[in-house]
DRENDRENVO-415817 format. One line per 4 residues: number of its first residue (from 1); their letters; for each residue y, z, x of N, C-alpha, C. Coordinates in pm, 1 decimal. Layout:
% DRENDRENVO-415817
NUM) A) Y,Z,X,Y,Z,X,Y,Z,X  ...
//
This chain:
% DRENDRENVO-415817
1) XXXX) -6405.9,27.6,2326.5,-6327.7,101.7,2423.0,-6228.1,187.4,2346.5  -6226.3,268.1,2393.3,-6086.2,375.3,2323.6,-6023.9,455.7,2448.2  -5933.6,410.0,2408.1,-5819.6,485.3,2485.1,-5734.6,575.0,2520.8  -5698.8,702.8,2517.8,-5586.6,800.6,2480.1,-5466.8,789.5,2602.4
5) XXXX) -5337.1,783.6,2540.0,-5197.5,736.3,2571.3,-5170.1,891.5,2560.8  -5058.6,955.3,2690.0,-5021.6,1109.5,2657.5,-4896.5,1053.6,2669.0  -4773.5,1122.6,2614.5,-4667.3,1131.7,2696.4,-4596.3,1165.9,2805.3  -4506.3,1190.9,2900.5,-4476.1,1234.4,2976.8,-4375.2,1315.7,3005.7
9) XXXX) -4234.2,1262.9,2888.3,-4167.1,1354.1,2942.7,-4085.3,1393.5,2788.3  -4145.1,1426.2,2667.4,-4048.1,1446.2,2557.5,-4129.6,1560.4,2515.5  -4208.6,1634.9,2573.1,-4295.3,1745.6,2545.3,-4179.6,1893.0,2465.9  -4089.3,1886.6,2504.0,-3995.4,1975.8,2485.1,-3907.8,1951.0,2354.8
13) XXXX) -3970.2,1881.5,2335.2,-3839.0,1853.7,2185.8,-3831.9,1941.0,2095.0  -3718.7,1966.5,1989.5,-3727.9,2089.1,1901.8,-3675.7,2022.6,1773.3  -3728.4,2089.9,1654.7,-3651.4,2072.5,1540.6,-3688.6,1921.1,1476.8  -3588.1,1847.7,1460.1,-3681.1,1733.4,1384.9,-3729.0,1656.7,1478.8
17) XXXX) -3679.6,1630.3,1558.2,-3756.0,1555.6,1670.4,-3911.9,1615.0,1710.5  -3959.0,1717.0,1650.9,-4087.2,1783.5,1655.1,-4175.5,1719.1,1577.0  -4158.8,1669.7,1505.3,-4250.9,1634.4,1303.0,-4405.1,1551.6,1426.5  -4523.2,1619.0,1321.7,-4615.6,1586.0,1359.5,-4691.5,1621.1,1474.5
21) XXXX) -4794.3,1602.4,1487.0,-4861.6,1571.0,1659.5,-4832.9,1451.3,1754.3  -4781.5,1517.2,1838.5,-4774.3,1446.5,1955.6,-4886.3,1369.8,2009.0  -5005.0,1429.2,2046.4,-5130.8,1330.2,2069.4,-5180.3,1308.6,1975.7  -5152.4,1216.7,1870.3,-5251.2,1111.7,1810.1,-5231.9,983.5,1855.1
25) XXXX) -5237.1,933.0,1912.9,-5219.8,799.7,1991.5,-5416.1,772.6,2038.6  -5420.1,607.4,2044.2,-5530.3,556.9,2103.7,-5556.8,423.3,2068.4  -5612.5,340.4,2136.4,-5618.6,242.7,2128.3,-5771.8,158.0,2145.7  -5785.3,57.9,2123.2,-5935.8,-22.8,2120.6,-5881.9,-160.1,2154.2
29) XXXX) -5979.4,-218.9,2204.9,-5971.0,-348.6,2301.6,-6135.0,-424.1,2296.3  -6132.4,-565.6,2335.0,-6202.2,-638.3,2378.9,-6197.2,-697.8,2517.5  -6319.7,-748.7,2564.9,-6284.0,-829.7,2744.8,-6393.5,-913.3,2712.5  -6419.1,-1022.5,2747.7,-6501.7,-1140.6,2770.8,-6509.9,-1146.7,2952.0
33) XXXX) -6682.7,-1104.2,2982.7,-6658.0,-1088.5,3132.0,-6703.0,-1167.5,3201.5  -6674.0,-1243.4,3322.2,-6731.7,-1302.9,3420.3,-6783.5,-1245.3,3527.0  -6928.6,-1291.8,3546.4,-6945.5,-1192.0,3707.0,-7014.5,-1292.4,3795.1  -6987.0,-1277.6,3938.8,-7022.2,-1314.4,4037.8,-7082.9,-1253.6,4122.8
37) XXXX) -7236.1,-1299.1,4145.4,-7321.6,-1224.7,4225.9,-7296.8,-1227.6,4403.3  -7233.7,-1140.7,4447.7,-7208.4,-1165.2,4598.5,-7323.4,-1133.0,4661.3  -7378.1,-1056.9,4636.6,-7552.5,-1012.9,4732.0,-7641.0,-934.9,4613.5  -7795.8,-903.3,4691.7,-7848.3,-852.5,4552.2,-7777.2,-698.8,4534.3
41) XXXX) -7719.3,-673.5,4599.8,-7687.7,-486.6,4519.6,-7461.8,-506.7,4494.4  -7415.4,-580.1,4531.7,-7272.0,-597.6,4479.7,-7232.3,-689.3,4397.5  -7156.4,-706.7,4290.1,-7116.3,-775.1,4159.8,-6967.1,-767.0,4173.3  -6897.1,-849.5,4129.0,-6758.8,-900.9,4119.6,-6740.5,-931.1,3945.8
45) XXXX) -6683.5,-882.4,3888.9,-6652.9,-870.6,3753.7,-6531.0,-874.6,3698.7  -6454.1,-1020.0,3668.2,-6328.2,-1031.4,3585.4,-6373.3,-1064.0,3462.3  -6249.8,-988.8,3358.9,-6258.5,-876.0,3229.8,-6165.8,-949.1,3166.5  -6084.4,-1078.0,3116.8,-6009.0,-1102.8,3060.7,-6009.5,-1022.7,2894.7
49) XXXX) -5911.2,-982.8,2851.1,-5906.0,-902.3,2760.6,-5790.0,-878.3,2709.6  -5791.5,-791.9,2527.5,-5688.2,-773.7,2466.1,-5697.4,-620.6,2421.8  -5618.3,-540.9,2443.5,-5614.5,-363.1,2407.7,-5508.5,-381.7,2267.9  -5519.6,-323.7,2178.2,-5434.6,-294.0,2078.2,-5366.1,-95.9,2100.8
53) XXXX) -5224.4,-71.1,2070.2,-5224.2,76.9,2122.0,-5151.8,130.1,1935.8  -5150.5,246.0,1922.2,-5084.6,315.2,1796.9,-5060.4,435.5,1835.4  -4928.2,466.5,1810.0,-4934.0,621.5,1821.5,-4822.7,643.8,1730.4  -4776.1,762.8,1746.2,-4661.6,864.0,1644.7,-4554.8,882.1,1782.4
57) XXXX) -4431.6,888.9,1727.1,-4322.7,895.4,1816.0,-4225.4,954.4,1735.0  -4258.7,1082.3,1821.3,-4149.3,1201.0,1815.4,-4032.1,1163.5,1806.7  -3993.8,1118.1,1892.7,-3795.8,1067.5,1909.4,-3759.1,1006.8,1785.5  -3828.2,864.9,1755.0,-3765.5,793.0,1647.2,-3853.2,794.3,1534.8
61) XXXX) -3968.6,896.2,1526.9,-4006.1,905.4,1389.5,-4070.0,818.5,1303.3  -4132.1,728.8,1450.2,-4247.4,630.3,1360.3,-4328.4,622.8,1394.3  -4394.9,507.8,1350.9,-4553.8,473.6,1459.5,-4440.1,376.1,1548.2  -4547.4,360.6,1682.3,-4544.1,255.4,1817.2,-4674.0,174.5,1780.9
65) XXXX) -4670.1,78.1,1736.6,-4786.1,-44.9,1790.8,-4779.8,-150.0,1867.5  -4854.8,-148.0,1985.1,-4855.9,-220.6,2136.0,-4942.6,-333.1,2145.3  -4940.3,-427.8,2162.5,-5036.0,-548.5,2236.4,-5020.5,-527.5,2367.7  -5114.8,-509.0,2457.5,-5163.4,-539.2,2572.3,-5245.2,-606.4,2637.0
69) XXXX) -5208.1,-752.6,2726.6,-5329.4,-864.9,2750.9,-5358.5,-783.6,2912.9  -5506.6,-792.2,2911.0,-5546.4,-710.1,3033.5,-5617.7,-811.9,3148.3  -5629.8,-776.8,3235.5,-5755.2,-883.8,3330.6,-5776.7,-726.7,3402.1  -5888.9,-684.7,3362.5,-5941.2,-580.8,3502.1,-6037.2,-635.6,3621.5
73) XXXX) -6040.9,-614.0,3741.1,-6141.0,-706.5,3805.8,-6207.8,-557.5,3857.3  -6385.4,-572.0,3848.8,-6456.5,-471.9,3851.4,-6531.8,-490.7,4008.9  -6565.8,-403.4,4084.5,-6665.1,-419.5,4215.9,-6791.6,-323.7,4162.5  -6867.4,-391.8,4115.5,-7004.1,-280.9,4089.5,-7076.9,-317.4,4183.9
77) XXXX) -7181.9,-197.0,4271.0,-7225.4,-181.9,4383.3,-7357.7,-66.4,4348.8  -7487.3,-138.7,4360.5,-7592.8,-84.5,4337.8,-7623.1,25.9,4423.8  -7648.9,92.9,4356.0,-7700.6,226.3,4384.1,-7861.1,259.1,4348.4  -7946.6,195.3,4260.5,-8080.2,215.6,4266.3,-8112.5,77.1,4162.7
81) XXXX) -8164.3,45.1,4191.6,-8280.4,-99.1,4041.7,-8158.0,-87.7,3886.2  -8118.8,28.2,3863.9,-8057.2,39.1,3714.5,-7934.0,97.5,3721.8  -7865.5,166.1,3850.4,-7795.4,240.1,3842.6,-7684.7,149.7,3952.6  -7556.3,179.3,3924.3,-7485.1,108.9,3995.2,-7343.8,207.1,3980.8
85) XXXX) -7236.9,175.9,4074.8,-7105.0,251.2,4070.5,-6973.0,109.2,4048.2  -6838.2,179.6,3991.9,-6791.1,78.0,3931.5,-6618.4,127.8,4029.8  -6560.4,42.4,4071.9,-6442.7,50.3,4126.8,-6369.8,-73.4,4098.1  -6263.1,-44.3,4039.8,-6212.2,-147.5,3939.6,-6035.9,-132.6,3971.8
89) XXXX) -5963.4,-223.9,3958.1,-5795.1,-216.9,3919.1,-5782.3,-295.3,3787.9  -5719.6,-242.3,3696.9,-5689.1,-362.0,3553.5,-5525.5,-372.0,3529.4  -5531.3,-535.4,3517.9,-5367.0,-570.6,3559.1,-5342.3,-573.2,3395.0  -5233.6,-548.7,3355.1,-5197.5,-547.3,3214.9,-5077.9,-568.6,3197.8
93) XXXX) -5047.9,-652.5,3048.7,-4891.8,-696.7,3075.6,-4870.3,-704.5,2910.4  -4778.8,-587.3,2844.6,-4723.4,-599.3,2768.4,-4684.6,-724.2,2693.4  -4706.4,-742.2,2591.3,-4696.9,-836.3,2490.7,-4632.0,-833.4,2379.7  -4642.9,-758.6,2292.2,-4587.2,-680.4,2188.8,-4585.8,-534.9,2181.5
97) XXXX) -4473.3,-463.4,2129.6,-4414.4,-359.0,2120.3,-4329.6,-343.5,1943.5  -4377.0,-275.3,1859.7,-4321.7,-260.2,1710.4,-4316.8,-107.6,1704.4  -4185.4,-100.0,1586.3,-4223.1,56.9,1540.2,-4213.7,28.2,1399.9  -4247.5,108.9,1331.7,-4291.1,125.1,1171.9,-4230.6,225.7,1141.4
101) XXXX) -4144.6,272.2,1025.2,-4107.1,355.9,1018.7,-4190.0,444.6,879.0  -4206.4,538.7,900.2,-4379.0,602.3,791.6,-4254.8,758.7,739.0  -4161.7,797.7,777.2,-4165.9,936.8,711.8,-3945.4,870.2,671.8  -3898.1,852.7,700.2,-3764.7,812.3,674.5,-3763.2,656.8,652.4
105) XXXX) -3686.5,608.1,520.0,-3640.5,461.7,486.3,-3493.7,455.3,512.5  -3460.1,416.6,645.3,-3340.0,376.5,679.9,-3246.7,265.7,566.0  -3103.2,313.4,616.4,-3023.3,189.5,543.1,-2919.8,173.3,612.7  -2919.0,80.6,648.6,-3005.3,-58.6,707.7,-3140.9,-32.0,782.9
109) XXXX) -3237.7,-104.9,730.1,-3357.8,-85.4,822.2,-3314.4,-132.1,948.8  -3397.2,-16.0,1011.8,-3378.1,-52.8,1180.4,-3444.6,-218.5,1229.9  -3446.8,-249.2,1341.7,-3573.4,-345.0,1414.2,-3703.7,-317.2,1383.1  -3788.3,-364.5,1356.5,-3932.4,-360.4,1368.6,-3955.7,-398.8,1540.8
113) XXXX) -3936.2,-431.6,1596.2,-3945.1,-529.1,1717.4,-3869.6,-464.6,1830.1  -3920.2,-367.0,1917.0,-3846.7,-300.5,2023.2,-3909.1,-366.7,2126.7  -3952.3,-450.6,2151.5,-4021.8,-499.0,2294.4,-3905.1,-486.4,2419.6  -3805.1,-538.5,2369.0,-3671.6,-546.4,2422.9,-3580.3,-447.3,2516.5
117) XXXX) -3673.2,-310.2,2396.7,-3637.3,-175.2,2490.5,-3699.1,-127.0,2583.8  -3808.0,-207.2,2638.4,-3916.9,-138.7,2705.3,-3901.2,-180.0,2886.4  -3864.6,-62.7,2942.6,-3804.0,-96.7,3073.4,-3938.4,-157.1,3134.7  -4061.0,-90.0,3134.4,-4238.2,-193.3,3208.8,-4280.3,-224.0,3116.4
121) XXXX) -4314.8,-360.2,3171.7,-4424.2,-454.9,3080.8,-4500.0,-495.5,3146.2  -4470.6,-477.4,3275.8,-4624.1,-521.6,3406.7,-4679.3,-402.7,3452.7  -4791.1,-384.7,3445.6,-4875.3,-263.3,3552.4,-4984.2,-284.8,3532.0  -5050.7,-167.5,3652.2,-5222.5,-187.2,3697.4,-5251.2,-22.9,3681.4
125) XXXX) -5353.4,-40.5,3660.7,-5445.2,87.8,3634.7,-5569.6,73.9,3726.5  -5602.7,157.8,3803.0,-5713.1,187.6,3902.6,-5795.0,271.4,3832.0  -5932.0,237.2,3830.3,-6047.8,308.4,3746.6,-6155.5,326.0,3871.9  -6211.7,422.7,3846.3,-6348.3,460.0,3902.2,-6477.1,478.8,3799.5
129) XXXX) -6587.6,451.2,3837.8,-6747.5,509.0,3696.4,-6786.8,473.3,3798.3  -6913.0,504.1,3716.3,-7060.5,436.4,3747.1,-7128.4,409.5,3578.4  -7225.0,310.8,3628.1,-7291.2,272.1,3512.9,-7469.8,259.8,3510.3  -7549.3,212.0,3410.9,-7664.5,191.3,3424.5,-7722.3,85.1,3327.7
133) XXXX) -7779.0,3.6,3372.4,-7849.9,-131.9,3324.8,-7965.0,-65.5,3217.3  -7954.0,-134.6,3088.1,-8035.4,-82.2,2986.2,-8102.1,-195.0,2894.5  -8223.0,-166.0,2912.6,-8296.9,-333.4,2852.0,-8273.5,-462.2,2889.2  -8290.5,-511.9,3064.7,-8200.2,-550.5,3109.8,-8108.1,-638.1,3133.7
137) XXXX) -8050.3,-611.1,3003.9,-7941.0,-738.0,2926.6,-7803.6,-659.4,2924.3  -7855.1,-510.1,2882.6,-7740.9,-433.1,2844.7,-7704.2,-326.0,2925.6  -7567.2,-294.0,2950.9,-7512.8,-214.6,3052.2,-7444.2,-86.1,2988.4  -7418.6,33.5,3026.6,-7363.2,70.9,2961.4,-7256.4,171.7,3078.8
141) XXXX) -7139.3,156.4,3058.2,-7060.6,194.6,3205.4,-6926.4,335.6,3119.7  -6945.9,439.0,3218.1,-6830.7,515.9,3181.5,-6748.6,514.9,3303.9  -6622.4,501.5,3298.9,-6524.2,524.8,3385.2,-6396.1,577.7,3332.3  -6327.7,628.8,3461.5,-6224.4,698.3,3435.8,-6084.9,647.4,3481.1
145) XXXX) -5994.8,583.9,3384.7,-5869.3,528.4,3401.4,-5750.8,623.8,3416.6  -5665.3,586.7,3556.6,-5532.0,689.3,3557.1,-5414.6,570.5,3621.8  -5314.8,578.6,3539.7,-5201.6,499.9,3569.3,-5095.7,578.0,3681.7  -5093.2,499.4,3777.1,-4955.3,589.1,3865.7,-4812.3,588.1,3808.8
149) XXXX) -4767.5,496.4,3745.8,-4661.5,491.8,3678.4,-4673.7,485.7,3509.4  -4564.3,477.5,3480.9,-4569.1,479.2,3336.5,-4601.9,323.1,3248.4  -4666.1,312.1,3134.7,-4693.4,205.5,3094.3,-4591.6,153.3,3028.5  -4541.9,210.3,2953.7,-4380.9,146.6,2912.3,-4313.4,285.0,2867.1
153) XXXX) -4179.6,314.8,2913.6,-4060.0,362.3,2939.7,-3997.7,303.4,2789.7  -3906.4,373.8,2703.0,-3871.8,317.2,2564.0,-3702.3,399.6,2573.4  -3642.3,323.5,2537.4,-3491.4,417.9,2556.6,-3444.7,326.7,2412.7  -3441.0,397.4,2354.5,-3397.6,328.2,2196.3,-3277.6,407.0,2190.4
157) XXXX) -3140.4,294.0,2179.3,-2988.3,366.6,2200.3,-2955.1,430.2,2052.0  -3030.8,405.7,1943.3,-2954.5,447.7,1791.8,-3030.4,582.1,1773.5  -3088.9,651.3,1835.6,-3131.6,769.6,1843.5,-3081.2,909.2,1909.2  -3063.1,998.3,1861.2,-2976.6,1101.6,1850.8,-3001.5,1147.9,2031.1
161) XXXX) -3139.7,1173.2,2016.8,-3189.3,1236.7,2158.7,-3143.9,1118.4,2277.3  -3113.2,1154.8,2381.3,-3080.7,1011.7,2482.9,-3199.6,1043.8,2574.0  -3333.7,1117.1,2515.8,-3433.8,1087.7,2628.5,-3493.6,967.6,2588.5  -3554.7,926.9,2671.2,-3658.6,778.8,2680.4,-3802.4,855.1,2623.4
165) XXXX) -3903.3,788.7,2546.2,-4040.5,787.8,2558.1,-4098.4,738.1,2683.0  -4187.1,807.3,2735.6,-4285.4,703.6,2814.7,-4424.4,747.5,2809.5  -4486.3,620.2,2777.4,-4615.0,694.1,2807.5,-4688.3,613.2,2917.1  -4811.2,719.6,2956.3,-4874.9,666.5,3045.2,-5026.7,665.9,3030.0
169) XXXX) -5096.1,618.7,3069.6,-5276.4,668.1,3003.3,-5349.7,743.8,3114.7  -5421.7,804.2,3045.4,-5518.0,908.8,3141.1,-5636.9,897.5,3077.1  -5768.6,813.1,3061.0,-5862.0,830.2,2982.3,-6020.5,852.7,3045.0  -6087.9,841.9,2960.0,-6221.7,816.1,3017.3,-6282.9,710.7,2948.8
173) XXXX) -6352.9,573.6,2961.8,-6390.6,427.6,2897.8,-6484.9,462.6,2894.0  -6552.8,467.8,2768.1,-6731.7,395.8,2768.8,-6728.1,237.9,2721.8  -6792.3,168.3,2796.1,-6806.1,9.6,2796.5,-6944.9,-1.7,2723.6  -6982.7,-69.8,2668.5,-7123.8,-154.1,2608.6,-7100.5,-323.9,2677.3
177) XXXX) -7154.9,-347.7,2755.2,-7138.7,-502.5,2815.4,-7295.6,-540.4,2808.0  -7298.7,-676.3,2704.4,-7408.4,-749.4,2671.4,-7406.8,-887.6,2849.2  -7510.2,-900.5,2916.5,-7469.7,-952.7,3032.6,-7510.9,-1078.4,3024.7  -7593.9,-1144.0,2887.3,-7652.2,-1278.8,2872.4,-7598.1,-1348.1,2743.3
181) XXXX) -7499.2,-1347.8,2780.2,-7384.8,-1407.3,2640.3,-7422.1,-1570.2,2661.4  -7358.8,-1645.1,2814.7,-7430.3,-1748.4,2894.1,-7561.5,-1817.1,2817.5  -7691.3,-1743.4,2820.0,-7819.9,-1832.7,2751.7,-7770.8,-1815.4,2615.6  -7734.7,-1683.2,2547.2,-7699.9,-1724.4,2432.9,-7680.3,-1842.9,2366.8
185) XXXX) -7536.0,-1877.3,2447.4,-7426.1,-2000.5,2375.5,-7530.7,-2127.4,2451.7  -7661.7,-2090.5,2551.5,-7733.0,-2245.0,2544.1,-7853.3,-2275.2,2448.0  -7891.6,-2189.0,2386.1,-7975.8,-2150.3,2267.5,-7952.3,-2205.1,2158.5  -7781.6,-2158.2,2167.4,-7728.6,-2237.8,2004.7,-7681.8,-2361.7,1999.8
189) XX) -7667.7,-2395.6,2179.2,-7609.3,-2562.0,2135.2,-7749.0,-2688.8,2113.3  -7893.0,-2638.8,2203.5,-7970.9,-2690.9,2220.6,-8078.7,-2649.2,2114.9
//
């Protein structure tokens, strides 16, 4: 999975608060999925999972690295023998929050550890795709993730600028989901 994180509202900055690109940010994750067959053409799909995030931050001039523990719960709903559509919410809850500092060596080094500053650490993301069953073990699903609010809000007080970071995600997911993990793990115990 990969992710792209935009900002929202520090687009305007000038001078040193400029250094670098603004969008290099993105992130990769795992989910271990459960599904429940409700009839033959609808599926129920919880996603327990871990997203890792990195980006560059304009304001304070470092990297941001994020832990995010996710549960998305998926409704896939057949549309033909292979083809199916995906309507999903994924609940996510901040975990860790670090900055690194890569272009200035403070004295006194700052915190590594801003979790503290981060006004959200709870939110949901609503996704839409569709997907298609491939060899039929393997799935392969694109959807499109948009957050209504911001994922975490950052107001770091030892910084010159008194705007906040926030970012929020806007992406598009390609998934690879293996759907017989189940016989697998009875293969290897027996």
């Amino acid at each position: 999975m990969q992710n792209f994180y935009k900002k929202t509202n520090n687009e305007g900055l000038q001078g040193i608060f400029r250094i670098g690109d603004s969008d290099q940010k993105g992130s990769f994750g795992f989910n271990f999925r459960l599904s429940y067959i409700i009839d033959s053409e609808t599926k129920l799909n919880v996603s327990s999972g871990i997203s890792y995030f990195k980006g560059f931050n304009d304001i304070d001039i470092s990297n941001h690295k994020a832990t995010f523990l996710d549960l998305p719960i998926h409704l896939n709903v057949s549309l033909s023998e292979t083809w199916f559509i995906i309507a999903s919410l994924r609940f996510s809850y901040l975990a860790k929050f670090e900055r690194e500092d890569i272009y200035i060596d403070f004295d006194p080094p700052r915190d590594t550890n801003i979790l503290d500053e981060v006004v959200h650490r709870f939110f949901y993301i609503p996704k839409l795709g569709a997907g298609v069953t491939l060899f039929q073990k393997i799935d392969l699903e694109l959807t499109y993730n948009y957050s209504f609010s911001n994922l975490a809000a950052v107001d770091i007080p030892d910084v010159v600028s008194s705007t906040p970071t926030t970012y929020k995600n806007d992406f598009l997911q390609l998934s690879i989901i293996y759907n017989d993990l189940g016989s697998l793990f009875i293969k290897i115990i027996s």
